[in-house]
DOVO-520334 format. One record per residue: residue number from 1; residue in three letters; x, y, z of N, C-alpha, C, CB in turn. Coordinates in steps of 0.05 Angstrom, whole numbers, plus 5000, padded with zeros to 4 digits. Atoms other than C-alpha are relative to their C-alpha. Glycine has a CB too. Layout:
N
R   num   residuo    n_X    n_Y    n_Z   ca_X   ca_Y   ca_Z    c_X    c_Y    c_Z   cb_X   cb_Y   cb_Z
R   NUM       ala      X      Y      Z      X      Y      Z      X      Y      Z      X      Y      Z
...
# end
This chain:
273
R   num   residuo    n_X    n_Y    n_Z   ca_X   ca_Y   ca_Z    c_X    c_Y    c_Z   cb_X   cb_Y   cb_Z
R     1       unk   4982   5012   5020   1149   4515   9313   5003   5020   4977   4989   4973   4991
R     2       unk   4986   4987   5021   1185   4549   9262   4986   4995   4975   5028   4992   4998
R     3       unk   5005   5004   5017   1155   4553   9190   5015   4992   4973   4990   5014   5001
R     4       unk   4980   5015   5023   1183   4518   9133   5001   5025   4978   4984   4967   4985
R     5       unk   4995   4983   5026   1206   4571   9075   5008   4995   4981   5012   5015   5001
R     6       unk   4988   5000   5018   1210   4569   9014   5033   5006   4992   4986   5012   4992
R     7       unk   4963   4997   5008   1282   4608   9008   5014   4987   5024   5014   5038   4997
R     8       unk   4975   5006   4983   1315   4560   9063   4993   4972   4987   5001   5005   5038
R     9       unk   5002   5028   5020   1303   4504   8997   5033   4992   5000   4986   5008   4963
R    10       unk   4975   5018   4998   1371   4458   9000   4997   4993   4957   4992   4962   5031
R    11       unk   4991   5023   5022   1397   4427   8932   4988   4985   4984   5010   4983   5009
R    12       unk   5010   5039   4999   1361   4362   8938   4971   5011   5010   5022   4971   5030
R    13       unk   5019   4999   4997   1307   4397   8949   4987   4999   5030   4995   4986   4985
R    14       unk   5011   4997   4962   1299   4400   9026   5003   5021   5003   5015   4986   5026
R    15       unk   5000   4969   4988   1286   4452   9071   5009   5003   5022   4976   5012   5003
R    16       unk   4995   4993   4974   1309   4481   9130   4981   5023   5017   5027   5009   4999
R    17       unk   5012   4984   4992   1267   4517   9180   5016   5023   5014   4984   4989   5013
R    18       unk   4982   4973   4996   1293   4587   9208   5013   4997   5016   4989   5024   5007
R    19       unk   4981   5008   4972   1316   4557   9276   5029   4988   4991   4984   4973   5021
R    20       unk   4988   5021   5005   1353   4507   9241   5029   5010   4976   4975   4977   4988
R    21       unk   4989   4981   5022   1382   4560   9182   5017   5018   5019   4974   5018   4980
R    22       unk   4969   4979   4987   1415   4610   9239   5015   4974   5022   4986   5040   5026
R    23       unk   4984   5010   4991   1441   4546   9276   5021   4988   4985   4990   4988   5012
R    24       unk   4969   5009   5017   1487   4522   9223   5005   5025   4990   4999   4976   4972
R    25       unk   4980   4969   5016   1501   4594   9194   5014   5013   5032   4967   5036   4978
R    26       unk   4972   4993   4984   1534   4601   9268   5024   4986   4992   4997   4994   5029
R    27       unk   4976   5016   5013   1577   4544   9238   5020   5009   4984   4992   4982   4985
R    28       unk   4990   4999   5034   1583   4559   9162   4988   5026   4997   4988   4974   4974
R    29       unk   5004   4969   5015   1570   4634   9137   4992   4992   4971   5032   5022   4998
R    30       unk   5009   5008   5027   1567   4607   9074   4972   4994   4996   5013   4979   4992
R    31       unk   5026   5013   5003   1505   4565   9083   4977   5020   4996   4993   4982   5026
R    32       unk   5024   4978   5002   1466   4634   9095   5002   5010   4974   5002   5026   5021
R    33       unk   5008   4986   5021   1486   4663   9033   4998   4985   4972   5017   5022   5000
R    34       unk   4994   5015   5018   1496   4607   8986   4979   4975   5002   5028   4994   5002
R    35       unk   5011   5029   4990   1437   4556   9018   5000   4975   4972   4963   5005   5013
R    36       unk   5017   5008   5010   1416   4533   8956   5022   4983   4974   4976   5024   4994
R    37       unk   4971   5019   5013   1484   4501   8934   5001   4984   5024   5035   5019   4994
R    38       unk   4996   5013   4977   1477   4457   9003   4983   4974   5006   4997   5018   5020
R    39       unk   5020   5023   4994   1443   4391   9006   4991   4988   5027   5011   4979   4987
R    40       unk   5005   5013   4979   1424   4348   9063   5018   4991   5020   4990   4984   4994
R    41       unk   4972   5009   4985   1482   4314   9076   5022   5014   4999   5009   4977   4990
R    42       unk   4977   4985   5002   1526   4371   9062   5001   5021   5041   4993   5025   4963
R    43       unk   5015   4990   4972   1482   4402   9126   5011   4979   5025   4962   4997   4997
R    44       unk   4990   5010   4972   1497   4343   9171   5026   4992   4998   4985   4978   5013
R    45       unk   4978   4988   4994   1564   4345   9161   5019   5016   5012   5000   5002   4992
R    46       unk   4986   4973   4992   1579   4414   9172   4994   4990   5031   4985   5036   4987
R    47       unk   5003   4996   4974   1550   4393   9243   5011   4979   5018   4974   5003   5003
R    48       unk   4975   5035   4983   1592   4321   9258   5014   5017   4999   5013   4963   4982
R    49       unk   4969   4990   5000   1649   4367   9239   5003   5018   5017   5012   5011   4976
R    50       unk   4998   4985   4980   1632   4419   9287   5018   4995   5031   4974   5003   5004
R    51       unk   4985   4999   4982   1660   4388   9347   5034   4993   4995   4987   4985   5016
R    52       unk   4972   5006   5003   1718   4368   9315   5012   5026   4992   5006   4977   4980
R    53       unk   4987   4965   5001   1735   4447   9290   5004   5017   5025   4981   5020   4984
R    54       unk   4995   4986   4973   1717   4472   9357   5030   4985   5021   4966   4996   5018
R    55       unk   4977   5013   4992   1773   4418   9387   5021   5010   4988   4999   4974   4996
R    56       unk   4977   4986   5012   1825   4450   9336   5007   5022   5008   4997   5004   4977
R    57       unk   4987   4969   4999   1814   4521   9348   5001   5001   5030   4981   5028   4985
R    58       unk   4988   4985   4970   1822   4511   9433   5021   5008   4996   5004   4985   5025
R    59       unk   4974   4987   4992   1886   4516   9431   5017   5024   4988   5017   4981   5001
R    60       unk   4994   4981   5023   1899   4567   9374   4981   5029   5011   4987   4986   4966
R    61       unk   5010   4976   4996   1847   4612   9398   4998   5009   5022   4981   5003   4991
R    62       unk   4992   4992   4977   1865   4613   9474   5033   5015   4987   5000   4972   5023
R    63       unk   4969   4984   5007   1937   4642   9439   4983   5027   4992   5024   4983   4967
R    64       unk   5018   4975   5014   1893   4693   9398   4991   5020   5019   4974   4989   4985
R    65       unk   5017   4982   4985   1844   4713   9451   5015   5021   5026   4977   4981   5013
R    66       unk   4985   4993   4968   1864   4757   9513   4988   4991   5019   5002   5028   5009
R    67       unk   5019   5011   4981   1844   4741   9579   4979   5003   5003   5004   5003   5017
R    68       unk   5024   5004   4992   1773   4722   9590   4994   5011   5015   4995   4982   5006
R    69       unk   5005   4981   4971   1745   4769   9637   4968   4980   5016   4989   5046   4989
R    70       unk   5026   5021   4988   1673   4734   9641   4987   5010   5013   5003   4978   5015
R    71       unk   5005   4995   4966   1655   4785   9690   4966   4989   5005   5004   5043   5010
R    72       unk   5032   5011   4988   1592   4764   9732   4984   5031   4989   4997   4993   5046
R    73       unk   5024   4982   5009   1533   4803   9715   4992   5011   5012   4981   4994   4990
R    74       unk   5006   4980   4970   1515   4866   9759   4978   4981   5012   4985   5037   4994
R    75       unk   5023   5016   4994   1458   4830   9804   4982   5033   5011   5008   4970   5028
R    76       unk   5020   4975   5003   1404   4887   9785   4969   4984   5004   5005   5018   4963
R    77       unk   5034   5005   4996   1321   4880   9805   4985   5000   4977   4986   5021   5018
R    78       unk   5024   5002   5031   1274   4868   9742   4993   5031   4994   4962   4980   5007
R    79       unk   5017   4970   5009   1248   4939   9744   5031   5020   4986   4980   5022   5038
R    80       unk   4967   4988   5006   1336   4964   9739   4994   4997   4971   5032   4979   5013
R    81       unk   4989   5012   5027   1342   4920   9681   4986   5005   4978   5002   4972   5001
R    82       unk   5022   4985   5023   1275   4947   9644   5012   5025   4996   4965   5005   5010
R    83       unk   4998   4973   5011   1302   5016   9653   5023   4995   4986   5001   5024   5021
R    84       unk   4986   4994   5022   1371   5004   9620   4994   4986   4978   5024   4998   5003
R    85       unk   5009   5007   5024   1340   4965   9573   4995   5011   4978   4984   4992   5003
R    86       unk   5018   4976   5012   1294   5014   9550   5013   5030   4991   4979   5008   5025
R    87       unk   4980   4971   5016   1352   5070   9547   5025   4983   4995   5009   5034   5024
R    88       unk   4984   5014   5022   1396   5013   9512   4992   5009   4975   4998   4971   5001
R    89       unk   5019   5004   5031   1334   5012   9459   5009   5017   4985   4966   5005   5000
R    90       unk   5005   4980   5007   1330   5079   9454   5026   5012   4992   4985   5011   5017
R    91       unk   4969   4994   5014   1411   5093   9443   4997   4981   4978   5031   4993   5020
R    92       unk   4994   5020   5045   1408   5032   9380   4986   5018   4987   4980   4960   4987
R    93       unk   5014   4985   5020   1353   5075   9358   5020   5020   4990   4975   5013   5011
R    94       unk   4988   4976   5017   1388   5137   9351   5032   4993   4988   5002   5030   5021
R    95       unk   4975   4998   5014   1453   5109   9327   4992   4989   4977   5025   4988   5011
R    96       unk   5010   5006   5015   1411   5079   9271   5016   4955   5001   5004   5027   4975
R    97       unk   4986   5024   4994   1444   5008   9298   4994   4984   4972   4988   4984   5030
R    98       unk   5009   5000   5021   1445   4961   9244   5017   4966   5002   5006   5028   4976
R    99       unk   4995   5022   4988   1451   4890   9275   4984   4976   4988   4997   5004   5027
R   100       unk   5019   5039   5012   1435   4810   9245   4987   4992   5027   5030   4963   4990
R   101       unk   5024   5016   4989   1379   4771   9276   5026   4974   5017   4972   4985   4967
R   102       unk   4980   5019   4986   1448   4727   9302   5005   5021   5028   5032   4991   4979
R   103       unk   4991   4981   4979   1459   4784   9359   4983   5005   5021   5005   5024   4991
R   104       unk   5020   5001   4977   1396   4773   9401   5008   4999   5032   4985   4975   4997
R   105       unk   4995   5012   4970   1421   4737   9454   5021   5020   5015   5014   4966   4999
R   106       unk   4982   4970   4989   1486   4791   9463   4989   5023   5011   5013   5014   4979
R   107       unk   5010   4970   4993   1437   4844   9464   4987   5006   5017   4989   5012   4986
R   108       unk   5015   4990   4974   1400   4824   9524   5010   4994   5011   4978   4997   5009
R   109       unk   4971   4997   4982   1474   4817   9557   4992   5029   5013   5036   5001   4978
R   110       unk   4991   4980   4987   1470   4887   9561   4993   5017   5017   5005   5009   4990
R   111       unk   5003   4986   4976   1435   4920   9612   5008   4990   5027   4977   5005   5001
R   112       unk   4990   5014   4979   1461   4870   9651   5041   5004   5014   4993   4969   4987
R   113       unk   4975   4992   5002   1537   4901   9638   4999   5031   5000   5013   4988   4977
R   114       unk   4998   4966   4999   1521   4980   9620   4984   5013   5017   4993   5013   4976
R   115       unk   5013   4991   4987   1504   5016   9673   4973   5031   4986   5024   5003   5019
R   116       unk   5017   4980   5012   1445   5078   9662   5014   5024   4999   4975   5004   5014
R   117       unk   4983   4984   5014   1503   5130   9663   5018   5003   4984   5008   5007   5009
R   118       unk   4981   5000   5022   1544   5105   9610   4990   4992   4976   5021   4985   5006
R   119       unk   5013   4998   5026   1528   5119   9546   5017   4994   4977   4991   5026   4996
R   120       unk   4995   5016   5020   1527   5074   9481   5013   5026   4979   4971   4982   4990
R   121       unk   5003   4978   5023   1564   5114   9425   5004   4983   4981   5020   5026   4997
R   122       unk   5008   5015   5022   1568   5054   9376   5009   4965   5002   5014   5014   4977
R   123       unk   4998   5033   4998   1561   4982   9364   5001   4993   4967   4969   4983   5019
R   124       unk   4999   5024   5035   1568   4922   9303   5015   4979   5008   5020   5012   4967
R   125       unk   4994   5029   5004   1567   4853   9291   5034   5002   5008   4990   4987   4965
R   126       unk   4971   5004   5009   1649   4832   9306   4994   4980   5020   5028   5025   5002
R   127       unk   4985   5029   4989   1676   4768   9328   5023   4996   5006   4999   4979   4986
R   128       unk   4975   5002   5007   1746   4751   9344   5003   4981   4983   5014   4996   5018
R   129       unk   4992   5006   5021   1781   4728   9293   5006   4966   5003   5024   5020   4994
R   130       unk   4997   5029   4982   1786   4647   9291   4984   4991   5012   5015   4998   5017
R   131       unk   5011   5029   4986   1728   4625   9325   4976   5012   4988   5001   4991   5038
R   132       unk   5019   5009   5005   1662   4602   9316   4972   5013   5007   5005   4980   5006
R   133       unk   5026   4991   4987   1617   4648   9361   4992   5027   4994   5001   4997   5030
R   134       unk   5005   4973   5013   1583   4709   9344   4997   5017   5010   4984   5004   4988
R   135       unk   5001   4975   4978   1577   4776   9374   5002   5028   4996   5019   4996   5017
R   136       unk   4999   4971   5009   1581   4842   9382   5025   5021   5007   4976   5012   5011
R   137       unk   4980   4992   4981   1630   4898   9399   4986   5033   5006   5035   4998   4984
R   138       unk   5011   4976   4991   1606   4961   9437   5023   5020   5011   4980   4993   5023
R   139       unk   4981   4977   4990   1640   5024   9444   4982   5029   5020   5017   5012   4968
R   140       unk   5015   4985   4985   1615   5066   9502   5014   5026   5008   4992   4984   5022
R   141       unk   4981   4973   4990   1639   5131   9536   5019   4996   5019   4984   5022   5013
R   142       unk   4985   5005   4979   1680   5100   9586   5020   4971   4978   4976   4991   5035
R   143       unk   4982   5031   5006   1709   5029   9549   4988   4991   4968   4989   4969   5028
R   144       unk   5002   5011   5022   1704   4983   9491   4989   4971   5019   5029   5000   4979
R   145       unk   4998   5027   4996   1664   4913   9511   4990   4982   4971   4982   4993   5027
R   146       unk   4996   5021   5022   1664   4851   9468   4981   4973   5016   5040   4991   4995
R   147       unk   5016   5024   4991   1597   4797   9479   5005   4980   4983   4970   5003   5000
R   148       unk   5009   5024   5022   1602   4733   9445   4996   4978   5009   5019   4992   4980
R   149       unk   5017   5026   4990   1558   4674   9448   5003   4988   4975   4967   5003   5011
R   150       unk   4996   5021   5012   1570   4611   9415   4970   4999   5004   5020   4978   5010
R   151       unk   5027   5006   5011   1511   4567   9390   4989   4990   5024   4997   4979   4973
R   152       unk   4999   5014   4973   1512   4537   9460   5012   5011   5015   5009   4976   5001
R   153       unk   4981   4991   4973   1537   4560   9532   4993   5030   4999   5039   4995   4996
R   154       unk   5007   4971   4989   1536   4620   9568   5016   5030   4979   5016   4998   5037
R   155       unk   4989   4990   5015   1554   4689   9533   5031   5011   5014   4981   5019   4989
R   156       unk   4981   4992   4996   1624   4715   9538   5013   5026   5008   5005   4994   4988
R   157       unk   4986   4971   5004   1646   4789   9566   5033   5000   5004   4987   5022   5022
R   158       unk   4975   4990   4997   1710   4822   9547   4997   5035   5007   5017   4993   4971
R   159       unk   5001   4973   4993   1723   4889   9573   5024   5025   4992   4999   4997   5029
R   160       unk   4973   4981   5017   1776   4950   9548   4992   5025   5005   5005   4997   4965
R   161       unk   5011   4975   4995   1768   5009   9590   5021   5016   4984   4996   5008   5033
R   162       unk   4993   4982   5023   1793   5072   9545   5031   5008   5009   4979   5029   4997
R   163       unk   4970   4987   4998   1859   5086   9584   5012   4980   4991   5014   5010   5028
R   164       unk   4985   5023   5009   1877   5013   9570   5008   4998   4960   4978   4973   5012
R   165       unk   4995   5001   5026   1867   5022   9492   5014   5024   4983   4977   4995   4991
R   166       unk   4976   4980   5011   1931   5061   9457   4991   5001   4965   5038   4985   5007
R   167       unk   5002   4980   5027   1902   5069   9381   4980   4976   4992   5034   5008   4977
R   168       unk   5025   5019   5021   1850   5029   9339   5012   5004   4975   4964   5013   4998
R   169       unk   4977   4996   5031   1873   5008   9263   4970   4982   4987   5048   4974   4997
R   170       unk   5013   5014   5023   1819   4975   9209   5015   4988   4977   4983   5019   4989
R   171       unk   4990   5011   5028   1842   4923   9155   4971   5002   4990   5016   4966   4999
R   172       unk   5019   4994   5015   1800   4932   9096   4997   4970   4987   5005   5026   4981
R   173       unk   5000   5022   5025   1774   4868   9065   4975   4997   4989   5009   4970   5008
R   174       unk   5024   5004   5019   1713   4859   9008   4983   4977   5013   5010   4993   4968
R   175       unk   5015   5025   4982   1684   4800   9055   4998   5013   5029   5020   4966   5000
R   176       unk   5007   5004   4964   1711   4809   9130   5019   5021   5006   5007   4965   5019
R   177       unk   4975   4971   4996   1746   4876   9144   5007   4995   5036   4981   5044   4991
R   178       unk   4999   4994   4968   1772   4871   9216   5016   5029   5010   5017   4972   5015
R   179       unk   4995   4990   4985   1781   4909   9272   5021   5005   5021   4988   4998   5003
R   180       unk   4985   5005   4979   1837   4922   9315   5011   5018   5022   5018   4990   4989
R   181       unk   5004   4992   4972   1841   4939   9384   5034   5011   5005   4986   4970   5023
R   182       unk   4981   4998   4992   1910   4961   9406   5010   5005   5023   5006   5009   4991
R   183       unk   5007   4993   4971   1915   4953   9485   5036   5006   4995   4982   4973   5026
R   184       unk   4981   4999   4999   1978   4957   9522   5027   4982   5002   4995   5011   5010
R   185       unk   4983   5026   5002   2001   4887   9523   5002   4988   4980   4995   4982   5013
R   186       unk   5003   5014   5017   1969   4861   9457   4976   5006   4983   5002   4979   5009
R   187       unk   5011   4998   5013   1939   4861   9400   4963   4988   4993   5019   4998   4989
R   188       unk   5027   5016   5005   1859   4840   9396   4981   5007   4976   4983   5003   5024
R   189       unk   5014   4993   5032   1832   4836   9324   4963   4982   5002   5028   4978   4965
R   190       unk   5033   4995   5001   1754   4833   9317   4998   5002   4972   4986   5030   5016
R   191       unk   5021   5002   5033   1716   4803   9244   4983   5007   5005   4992   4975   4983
R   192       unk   5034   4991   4998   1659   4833   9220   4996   4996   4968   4991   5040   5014
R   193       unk   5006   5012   5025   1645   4793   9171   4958   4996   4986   5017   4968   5009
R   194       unk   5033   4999   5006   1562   4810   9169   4993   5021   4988   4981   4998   5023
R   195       unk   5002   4975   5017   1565   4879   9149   5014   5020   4989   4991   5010   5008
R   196       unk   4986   4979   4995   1620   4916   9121   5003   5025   4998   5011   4998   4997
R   197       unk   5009   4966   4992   1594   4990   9116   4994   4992   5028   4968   5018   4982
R   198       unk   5001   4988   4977   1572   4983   9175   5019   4994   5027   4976   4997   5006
R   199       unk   4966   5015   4991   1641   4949   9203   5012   5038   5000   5023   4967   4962
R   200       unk   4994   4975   5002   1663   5019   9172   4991   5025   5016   4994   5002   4979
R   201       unk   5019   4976   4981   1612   5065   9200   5021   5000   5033   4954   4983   5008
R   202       unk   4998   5011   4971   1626   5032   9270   5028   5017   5004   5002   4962   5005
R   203       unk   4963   4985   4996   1710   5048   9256   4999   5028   5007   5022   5001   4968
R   204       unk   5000   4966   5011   1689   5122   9235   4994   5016   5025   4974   5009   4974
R   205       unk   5005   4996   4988   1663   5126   9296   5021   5004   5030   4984   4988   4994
R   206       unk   4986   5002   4984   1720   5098   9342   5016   5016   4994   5007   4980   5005
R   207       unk   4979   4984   5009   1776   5133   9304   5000   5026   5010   5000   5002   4975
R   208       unk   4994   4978   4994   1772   5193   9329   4999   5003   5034   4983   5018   4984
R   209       unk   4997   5010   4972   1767   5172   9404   5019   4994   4995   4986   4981   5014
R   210       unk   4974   5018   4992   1824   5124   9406   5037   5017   4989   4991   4963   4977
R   211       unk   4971   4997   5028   1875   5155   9343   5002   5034   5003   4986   4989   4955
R   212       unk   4997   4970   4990   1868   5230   9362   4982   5017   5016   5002   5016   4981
R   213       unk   5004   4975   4979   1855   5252   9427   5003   5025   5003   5010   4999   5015
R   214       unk   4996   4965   4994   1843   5325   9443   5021   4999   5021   4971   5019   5014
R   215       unk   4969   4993   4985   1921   5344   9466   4985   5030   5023   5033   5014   4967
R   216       unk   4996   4976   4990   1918   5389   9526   5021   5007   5007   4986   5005   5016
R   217       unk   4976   4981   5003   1958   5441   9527   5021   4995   5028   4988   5035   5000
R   218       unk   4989   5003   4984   2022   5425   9569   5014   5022   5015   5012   4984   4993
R   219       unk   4993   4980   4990   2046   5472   9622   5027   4999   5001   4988   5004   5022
R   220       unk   4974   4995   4995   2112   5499   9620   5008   5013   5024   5009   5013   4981
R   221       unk   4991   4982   4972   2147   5521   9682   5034   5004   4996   4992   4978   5034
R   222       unk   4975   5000   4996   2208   5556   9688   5016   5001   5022   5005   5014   4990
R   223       unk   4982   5006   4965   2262   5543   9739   5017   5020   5008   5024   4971   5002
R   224       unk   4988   4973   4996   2269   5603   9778   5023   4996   5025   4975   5023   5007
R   225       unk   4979   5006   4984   2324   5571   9825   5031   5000   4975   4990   4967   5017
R   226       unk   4975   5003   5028   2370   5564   9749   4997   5026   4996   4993   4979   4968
R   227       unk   4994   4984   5020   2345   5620   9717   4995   4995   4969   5022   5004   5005
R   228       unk   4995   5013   5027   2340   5573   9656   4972   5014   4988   5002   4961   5001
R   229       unk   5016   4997   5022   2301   5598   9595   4988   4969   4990   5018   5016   4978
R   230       unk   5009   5031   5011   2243   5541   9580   4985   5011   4972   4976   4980   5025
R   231       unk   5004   4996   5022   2227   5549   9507   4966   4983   4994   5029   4991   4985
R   232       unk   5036   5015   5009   2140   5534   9498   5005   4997   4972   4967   5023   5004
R   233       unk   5004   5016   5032   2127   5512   9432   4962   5006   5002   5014   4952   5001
R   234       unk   5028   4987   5010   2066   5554   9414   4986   4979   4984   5005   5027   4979
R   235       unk   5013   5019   5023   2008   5510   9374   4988   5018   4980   4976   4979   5012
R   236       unk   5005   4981   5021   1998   5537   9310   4968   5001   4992   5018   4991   4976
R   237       unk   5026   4989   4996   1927   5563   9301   4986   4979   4973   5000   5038   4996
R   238       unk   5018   5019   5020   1912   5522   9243   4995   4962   5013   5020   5002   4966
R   239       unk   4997   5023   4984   1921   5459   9292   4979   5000   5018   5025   4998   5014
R   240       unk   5015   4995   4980   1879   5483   9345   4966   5001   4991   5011   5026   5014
R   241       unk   5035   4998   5020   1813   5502   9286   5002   4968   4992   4999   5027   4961
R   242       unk   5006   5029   5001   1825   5426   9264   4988   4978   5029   5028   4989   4990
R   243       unk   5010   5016   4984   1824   5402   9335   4972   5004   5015   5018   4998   5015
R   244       unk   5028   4998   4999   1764   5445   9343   4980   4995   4986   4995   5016   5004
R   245       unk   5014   5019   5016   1727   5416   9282   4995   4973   5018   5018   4995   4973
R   246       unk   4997   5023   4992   1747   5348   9315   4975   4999   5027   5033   4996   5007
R   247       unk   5011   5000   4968   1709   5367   9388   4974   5000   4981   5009   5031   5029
R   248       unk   5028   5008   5019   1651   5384   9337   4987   4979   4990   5001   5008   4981
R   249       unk   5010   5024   5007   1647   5327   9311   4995   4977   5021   5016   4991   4980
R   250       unk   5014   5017   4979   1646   5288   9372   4974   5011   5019   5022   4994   5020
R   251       unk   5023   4990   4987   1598   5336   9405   4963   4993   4980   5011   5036   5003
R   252       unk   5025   5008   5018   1548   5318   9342   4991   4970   5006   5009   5003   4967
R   253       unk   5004   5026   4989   1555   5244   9355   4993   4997   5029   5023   4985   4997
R   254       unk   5008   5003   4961   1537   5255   9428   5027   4981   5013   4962   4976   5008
R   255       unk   4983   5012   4982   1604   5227   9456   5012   5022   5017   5021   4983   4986
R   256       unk   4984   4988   4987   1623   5297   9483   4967   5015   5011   5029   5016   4983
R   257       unk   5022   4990   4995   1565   5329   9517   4996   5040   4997   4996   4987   5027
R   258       unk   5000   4969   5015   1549   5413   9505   5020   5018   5026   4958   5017   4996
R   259       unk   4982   4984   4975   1583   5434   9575   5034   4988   5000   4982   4990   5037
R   260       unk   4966   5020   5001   1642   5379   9563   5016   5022   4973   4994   4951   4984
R   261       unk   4992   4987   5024   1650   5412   9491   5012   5030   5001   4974   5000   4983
R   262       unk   4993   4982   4999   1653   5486   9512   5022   5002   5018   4982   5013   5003
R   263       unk   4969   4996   4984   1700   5472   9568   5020   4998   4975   5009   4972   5027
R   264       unk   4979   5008   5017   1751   5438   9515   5002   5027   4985   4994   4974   4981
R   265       unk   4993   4976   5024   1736   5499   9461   5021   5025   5015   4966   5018   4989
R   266       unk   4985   4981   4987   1750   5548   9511   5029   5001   5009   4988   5003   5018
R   267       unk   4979   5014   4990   1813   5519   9535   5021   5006   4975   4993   4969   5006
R   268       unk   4987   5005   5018   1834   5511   9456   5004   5036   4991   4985   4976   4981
R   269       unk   5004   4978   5007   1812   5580   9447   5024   5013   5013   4974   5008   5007
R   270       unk   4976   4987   4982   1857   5608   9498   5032   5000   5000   4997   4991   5021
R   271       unk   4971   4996   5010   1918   5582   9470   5002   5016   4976   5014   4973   4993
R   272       unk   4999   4979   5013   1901   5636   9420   5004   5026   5003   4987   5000   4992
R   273       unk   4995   4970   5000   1910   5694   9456   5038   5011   5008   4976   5013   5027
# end
């Protein structure tokens, strides 16, 4: 059983124990940061009204959401699921992850979804926009997925492999800055309303995946049945040192690896001679 705390004191002088403090702050956000403006009956309230909000936003947030993918969960052996576990851990570690005590349950989704060759390059708290359940969003070397678990029921996967996603955009807001996905049918916006540096961080991270791909160089061919003159369009050298900065910087984050990196340089290099 959960210990009674002092700082989860109510109003009126009641308390809430910790179980009881992250089951209504899946509700109300507020309640976590404001408890102590919240009385008793302000508490069971928020939780009669729960099913009646969740009844509002079906039909609003089946418009919102994209299709549900749900996929089933690889069916991996206990000893599988320890090892990506264990090199899940060990990628949060080094990205210095920086995840609420609400993301538990998402986070032992994932060895059950990322396989041991595809590698985490960043995660953070996000939700879609409009509902009630909490979650995370992971950006890997291959895709973008999206876990979210309500306070109840099974968790939710969305999936967004990288050819499907055409640019990433951030709204900035002083509370809940979201995220937005830009596939090829529709738009999927993601709150991250728990941390927003690290809402930010997370972007700083995608942005340069999604919003400027390394251009390779297109081949020109001329048509020696015409004769026709095909006019290349040289890249100007100060284009090519930015887009090699750029490979740098992904090669530092570990999304480009040291053999992936020199191919690309070399390549960029060569439209220099």
């Amino acid at each position: 059983m959960d210990k009674l705390l002092g700082e989860n004191k109510l109003s009126d002088g009641g308390v809430l124990c910790n179980k009881c403090l992250d089951k209504i702050s899946y509700i109300n956000q507020e309640v976590l940061y404001n408890l102590n403006q919240f009385n008793i009956d302000d508490i069971q309230r928020i939780v009669q009204n729960k099913n009646a909000e969740l009844n509002s936003l079906t039909v609003t947030t089946q418009e919102n959401l994209p299709v549900m993918i749900d996929e089933e969960r690889q069916h991996i052996s206990k000893e599988e699921y320890k090892r990506r576990k264990q090199k899940i851990k060990s990628e949060l570690e080094r990205l210095n992850a920086n995840l609420s005590v609400f993301t538990k349950g998402e986070i032992k989704e994932l060895p059950s979804l990322i396989p041991e060759d595809e590698k985490i390059v960043g995660i953070t708290d996000a939700q879609f926009v409009n509902t009630l359940a909490a979650g995370i969003l992971v950006a890997t070397s291959k895709r973008m997925i999206s876990v979210s678990k309500a306070m109840f029921g099974a968790a939710k996967i969305n999936d967004y492999p990288n050819e499907k996603i055409k640019s990433v955009s951030f709204v900035t807001n002083p509370r809940s800055p979201i995220i937005k996905l830009h596939l090829e049918e529709r738009v999927v916006e993601f709150e991250c309303f728990m941390d927003k540096e690290d809402a930010e961080k997370f972007y700083d991270i995608i942005r340069p995946i999604y919003n400027n791909p390394v251009q390779q160089p297109q081949q020109h061919i001329d048509s020696v049945n015409t004769g026709a003159n095909t006019t290349v369009s040289a890249t100007p050298s100060l284009e090519i040192l930015e887009q090699l900065e750029k490979l740098g910087k992904l090669r530092e984050k570990g999304i480009l690896t040291d053999s992936e990196f020199t191919e690309q340089k070399r390549k960029l290099l060569g439209q220099l001679k």
